[in-house]
Residue, then its C-alpha position, 0 to 999 in steps of 0.5 A: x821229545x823226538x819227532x813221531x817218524x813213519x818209514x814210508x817208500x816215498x814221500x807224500x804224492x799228491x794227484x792220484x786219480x786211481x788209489x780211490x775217488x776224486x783227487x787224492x794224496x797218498x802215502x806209499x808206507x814201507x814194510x809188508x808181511x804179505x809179500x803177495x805174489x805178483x804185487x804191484x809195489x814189490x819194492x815196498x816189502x823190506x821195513x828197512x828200506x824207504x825213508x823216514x818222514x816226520x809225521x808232524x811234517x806230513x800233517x802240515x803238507x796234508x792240511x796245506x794241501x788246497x786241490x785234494x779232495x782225499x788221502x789213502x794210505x797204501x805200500x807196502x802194508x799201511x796197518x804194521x806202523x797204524x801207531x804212526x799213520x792214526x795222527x795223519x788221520x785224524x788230521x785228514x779228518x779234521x780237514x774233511x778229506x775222504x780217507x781210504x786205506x788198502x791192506x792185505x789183511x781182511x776187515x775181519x783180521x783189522x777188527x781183531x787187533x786193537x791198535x790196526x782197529x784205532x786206525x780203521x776207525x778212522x776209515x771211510x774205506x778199507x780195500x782188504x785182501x792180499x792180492x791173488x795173482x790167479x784172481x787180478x782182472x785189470x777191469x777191476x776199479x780201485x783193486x787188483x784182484x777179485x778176492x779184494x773187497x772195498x769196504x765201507x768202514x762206518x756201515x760196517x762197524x754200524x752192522x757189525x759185518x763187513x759192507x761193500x762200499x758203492x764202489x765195489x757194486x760195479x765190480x761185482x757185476x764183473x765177478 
C-alpha cells in the first residue's frame, strides 16, 4: 500500500510562539483557493509547488516531539487536503496537544462540507476568514485582520453557533 502524502510549503516547524498558545508545532500546508490580497504566505497558494511529506513520517516526528505543547495547522488553506491532515490530528489528540487551525473559509462554510467538518471536529480552535487587507491591524493576537474570528471549535458545535474562543476577547476590545 503507498504511503498517505501531504503537499505541505515546508516541513514541520517546531517552536512558534505566534501561530496559537504556548509552544507549538506547525504545518504550513500548500495550495489555497483564497489568494487573499496582502496574504502573509503568498508563496503557499500554487497546489503544485511545495513538497510531499509521508503523513506517517509526520506523525512520528509529532508524537516524538517532547517540548510543544501544540500543532496548528496554517498555509496556504490546511482544509483542500483535510483527508491528510485528519491522521495528524488524531494523532496530536491522542498526545494531548491543543490543535488549532487557521482557514479562509468561515466556521460556517467548514460545517458545510463533510470531509473539512471530520477535521474540524478534531479542532480546539479554528481561526476562519479570508484576511482583508482594509481590515489587518498588527495589535490583533493570533489573526491578521479584524473580519477573522478565533473560534472555540467543541463550544461551538455544542451550541450549534459560532463561539469566540478567550483568545479573541482581547481583540474585540481593539475593534
Amino acid at each position: 500500500m503507498p504511503k498517505q502524502m501531504v503537499r505541505l510549503a515546508s516541513p514541520l516547524q517546531l517552536d512558534s510562539f505566534v501561530d496559537g498558545p504556548g509552544v507549538r508545532m506547525v504545518l504550513w500546508t500548500q495550495g489555497c483557493p483564497h489568494h487573499c490580497e496582502g496574504c502573509h504566505n503568498p508563496q503557499t497558494h500554487d497546489p503544485q509547488q511545495g513538497t510531499l511529506f509521508a503523513v506517517d513520517d509526520l506523525i512520528e516526528q509529532i508524537v516524538h516531539e517532547p517540548l510543544q505543547t501544540g500543532l496548528t495547522f496554517s498555509g496556504g488553506e490546511p482544509f483542500w487536503q483535510s483527508d491528510k491532515l485528519i491522521p495528524i490530528a488524531k494523532a496530536a489528540k491522542e498526545k494531548g496537544l491543543s490543535l488549532w487551525a487557521y482557514s479562509g473559509y468561515t466556521f460556517e462554510q467548514l460545517l458545510a462540507d463533510d470531509e473539512k467538518r471530520r477535521l474540524l471536529e478534531l479542532l480546539d480552535v479554528v481561526v476562519d476568514g479570508r484576511f482583508v487587507m482594509e481590515q489587518k491591524d498588527y495589535r490583533l493576537k493570533f489573526k491578521g485582520s479584524r473580519n477573522q474570528r478565533i473560534v472555540d471549535v467543541p463550544a461551538s458545535l455544542k451550541e450549534g453557533k459560532v463561539i469566540l474562543s478567550s483568545y479573541d476577547a482581547d481583540n474585540q476590545k481593539l475593534q
